[in-house]
N, C-alpha and C positions, 0 to 999 in steps of 0.2 A: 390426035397426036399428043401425048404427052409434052410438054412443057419443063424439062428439067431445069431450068433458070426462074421458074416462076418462084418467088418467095414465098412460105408458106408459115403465117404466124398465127398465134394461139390469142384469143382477143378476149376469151370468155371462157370463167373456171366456175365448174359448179360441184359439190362431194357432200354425200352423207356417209358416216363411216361410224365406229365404233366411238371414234371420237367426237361424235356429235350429227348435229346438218348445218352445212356451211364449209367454206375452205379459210375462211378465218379461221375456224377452231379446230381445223383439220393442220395449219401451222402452227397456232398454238401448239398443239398435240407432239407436232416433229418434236418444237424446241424443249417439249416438256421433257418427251423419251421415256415417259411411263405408260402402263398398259396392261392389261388382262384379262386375260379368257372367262367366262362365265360357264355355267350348265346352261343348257337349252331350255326355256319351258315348256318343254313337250311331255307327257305323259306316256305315249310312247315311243320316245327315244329311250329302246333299251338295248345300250350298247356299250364297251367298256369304258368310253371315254367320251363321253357328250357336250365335247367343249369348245365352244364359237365365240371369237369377238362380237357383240351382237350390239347393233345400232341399238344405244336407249330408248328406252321404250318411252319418254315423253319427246324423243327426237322422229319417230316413226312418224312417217305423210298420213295423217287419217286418209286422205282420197288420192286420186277418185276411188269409188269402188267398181267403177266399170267403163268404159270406151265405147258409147254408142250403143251401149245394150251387152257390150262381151267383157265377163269380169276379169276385171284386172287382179293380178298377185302383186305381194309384197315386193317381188323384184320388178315391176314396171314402175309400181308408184315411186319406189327410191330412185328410178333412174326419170320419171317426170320431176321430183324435186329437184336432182341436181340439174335436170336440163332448164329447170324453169332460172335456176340460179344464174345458172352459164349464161342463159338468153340475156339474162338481164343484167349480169357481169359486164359483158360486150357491147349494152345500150343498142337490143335490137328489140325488146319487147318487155312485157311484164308480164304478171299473170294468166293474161286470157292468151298469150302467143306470139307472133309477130306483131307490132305494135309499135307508135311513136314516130317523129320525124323522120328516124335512123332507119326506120324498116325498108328490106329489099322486097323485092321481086321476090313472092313465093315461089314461082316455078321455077328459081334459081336457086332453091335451097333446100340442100339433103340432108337425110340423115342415115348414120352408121352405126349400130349400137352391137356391143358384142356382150354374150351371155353364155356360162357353161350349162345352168338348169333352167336359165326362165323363169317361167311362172309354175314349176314342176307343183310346187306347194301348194296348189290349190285342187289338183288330182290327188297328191296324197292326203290331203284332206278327206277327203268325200270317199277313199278309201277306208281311211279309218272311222269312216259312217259319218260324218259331217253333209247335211245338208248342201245339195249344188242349189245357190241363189237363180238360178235362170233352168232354160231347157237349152241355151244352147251352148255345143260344142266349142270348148276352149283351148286354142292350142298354145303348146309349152311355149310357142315366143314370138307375143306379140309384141314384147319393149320396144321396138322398132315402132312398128305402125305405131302403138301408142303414143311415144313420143312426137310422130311425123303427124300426129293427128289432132295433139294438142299444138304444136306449134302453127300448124296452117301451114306445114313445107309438101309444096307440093314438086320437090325435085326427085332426086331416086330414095327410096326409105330401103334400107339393109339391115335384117338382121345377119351378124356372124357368130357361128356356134361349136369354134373352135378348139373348143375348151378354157383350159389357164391362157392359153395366149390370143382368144378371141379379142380383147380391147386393144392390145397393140396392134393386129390385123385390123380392125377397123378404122383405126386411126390414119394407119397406112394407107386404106384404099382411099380415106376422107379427101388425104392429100391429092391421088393420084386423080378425083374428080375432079378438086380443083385446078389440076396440071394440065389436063386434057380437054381444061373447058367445058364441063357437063354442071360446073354448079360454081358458084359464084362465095356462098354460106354452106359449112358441111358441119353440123352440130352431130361428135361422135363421143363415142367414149364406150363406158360397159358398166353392168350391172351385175349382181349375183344377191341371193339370199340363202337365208337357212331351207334346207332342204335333208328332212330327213334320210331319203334313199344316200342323197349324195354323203351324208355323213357316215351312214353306216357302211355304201360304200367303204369308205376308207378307213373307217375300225377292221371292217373285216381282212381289208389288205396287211392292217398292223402299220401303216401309215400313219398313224396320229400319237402326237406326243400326250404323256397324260400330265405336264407340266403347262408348257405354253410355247408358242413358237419362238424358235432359238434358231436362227440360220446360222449356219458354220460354227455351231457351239461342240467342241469335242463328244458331250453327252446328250446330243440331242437325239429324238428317238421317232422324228416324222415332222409333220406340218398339223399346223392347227387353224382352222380356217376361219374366215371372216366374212360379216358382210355387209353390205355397202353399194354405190355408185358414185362413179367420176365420170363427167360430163364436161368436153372441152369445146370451143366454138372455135372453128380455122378458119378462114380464110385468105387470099391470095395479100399480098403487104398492098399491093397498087389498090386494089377493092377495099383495103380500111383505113387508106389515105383518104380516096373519093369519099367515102360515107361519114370522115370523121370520127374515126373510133377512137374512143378514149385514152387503149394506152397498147403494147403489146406485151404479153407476159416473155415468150419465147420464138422462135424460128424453131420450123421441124426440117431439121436440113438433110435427113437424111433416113432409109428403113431401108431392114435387107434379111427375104424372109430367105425361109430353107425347111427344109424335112429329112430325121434324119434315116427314115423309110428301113427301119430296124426294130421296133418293138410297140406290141401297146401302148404299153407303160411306163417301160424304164427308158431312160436316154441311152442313146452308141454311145459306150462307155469313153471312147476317144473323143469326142467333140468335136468332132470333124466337123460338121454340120451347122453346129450355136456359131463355130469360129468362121464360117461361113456365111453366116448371118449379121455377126458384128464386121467383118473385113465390108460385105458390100454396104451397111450402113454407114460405115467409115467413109467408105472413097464415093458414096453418091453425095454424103455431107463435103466432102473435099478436105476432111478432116485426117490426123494422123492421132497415131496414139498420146501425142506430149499435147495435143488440144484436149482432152478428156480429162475435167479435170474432179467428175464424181460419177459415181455410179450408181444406179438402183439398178441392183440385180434380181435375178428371179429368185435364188437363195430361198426355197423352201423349206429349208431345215430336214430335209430328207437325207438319207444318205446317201447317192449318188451323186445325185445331182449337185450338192453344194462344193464337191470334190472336185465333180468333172468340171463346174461354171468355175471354179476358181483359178483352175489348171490354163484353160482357154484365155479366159482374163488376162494372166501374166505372158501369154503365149501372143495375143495377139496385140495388148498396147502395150507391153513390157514396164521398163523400168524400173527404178530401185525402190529397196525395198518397198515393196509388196504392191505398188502400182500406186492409179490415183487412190483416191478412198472411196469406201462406200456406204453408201444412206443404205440400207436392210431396213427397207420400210416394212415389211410384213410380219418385223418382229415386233410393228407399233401395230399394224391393223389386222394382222393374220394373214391367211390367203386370203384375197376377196375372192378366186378364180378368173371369173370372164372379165372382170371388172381391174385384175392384178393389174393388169400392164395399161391401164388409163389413171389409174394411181397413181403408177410407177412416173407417168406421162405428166400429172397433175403435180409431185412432187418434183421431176427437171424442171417444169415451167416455175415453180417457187423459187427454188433453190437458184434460177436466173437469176429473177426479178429483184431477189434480196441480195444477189451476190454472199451466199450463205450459204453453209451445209448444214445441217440441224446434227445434235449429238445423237448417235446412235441407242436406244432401249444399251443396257448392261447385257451382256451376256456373259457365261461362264469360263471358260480354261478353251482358248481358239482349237479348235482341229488343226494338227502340225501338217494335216494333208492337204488344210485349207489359207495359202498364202495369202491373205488379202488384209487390208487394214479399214477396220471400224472403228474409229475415233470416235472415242466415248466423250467429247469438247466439241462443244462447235466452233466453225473456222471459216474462215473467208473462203471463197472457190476461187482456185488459185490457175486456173487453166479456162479455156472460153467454152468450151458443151460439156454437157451431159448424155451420157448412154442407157441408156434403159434397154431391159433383157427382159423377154418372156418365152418362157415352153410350157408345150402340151403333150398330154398323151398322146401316141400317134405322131411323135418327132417334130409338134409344128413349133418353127421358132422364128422370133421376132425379135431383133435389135433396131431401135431407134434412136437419133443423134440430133438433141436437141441444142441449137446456139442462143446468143442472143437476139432481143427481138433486134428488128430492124426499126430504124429512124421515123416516125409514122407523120411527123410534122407534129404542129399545134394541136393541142389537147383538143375535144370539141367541148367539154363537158369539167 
């Protein structure tokens, strides 16, 4: 039985992104609001527009290079770094896994990890004639077990492979294990890496801008993707009173998925559906729209989409001009994909903690279609949660309603 009174706080941030590894410099990064795409170094990415926010390259996990014998891709290791961050953000382990005073009961601890390609990058390697390091069989998505396997959790290990809104779904279910009593520690978040199918994918859609990603920018001409891992540690508030947790970044008080069961690709041009997804994250948060006082939206800089999310936005928290405001984090990190909406999830838990919204990246001349305001200044948060939005191909969508943390008592640490 689910638990809807159980408190559910954020205790542990972990992120590698564009802007480095660490969620220190992933704030810094917000407050900086500068940013830009590079070319790939792929020798055969031959596509028109081959341009990724891509984790620096002295920022890249050298390891592992495999999980008990099964090799790991670039998108596992970025999501072991951030989880190794989170673990140890939260004061539940170090290095080698669960570990220290603080540490629970492994078989009370899950993990959720969402991913659109996985480790797709290590087939297309060996494609393009690259030697396979082993003989055996590697599938696109181990991030999951890997993670569950460096950490020593032996609760439920999930991979979700949703697409763009695969991390917001798994953060959702993180909660719902801990609602219903199947996990006590639910370390979830999402990962994504460069992947050339996936790129070219979406040159060939005509989806990629060949500037840089510009959400709600009158001239914007697609998305330009990113990549990364955000990695958050939850737990119930009463379990990080008992264990002494350090601090809490946020409350996840509230998700509410939907499908908008109309197209591959494109969104049901009405929003029926996203505004479906925000109203029930609203009201299981207990929240109204004058509590919402920032938003990270999904705002891929595409054309539909940033039209129809903006439409729904005004439609379902209202108010004057042009609602609360919005953080447009992907025009600082691109799209990560799987990983967007744990981002998204990793920048509401900031933007609590500091009681801050970071300035938004510049963008060009607003879309008159797109009512919403991005404050190029940073400003206090002026209302008590944050909403975070994510969609996927295939109509999946997820809004999440992050409050402040709850009261956790005396620091332990």
């Amino acid at each position: 039985m689910n638990d809807a009174d159980v408190d559910v706080v954020v205790t542990g941030l972990g992120t590698v992104s564009c802007q480095g590894s660490g969620t220190a410099r992933l704030w810094r990064g917000m407050r900086a609001a500068t940013s830009a795409p590079t070319r790939v170094p792929d020798p055969h990415a031959r596509m028109p527009h081959p341009l990724m926010y891509l984790v620096p390259e002295a920022d890249l996990p050298a390891g592992p290079a495999d999980h008990q014998g099964l090799e790991l891709g670039r998108c596992s290791r970025l999501a072991l770094a951030a989880a190794r961050e989170a673990v140890a953000d939260a004061g539940l382990g170090g290095p080698d896994g669960l570990a220290g005073p603080a540490a629970v009961d492994p078989s009370r601890v899950a993990v959720v990890i969402g991913s659109g390609m996985g480790d797709a990058e290590l087939h297309e390697r060996r494609r393009a004639g690259a030697a396979a390091t082993g003989d055996r069989w590697a599938p696109l998505f181990p991030v999951a077990s890997a993670v569950a396997g460096w950490l020593g959790a032996r609760g439920a290990g999930t991979s979700v492979s949703n697409a763009c809104s695969a991390g917001g779904f798994a953060l959702s279910i993180a909660a719902d294990l801990i609602r219903c009593g199947e996990a006590d520690v639910v370390v979830a978040g999402g990962a994504d890496a460069y992947s050339r199918v996936g790129l070219a994918a979406f040159n060939a859609m005509g989806a990629i801008d060949p500037e840089r990603c510009r959400p709600f920018d009158a001239d914007r001409r697609g998305a330009v993707f990113g990549e990364g891992a955000a990695v958050l540690v939850l737990e119930s508030a009463a379990h990080a009173r008992r264990r002494g947790a350090r601090r809490g970044y946020a409350r996840l008080a509230g998700a509410g998925w939907s499908c908008d069961a109309h197209h591959e690709t494109a969104p049901e041009p009405e929003g029926e559906q996203i505004g479906r997804a925000m109203r029930r994250a609203l009201a299981e948060a207990g929240a109204k729209g004058g509590d919402i006082g920032c938003v990270v939206p999904h705002g891929t800089g595409t054309e539909l989409n940033d039209v129809v999310e903006s439409r729904v936005l005004g439609e379902v928290l209202g108010g004057d001009a042009g609602g609360p405001p919005l953080y447009s984090l992907k025009a600082l990190l691109g799209h990560t994909g799987g990983a967007a909406a744990a981002f998204g999830a990793v920048a509401a838990a900031l933007v609590l903690h500091h009681r801050t919204v970071p300035p938004n990246v510049p963008v060009g001349r607003l879309d008159p279609r797109c009512p919403v305001r991005l404050p190029a200044a940073e400003g206090r948060l002026a209302a008590p949660d944050v909403l975070v939005d994510a969609y996927a191909f295939g109509g999946n969508n997820v809004s999440l309603v992050f409050g402040p943390a709850p009261e956790l008592g005396e620091a332990a640490a």
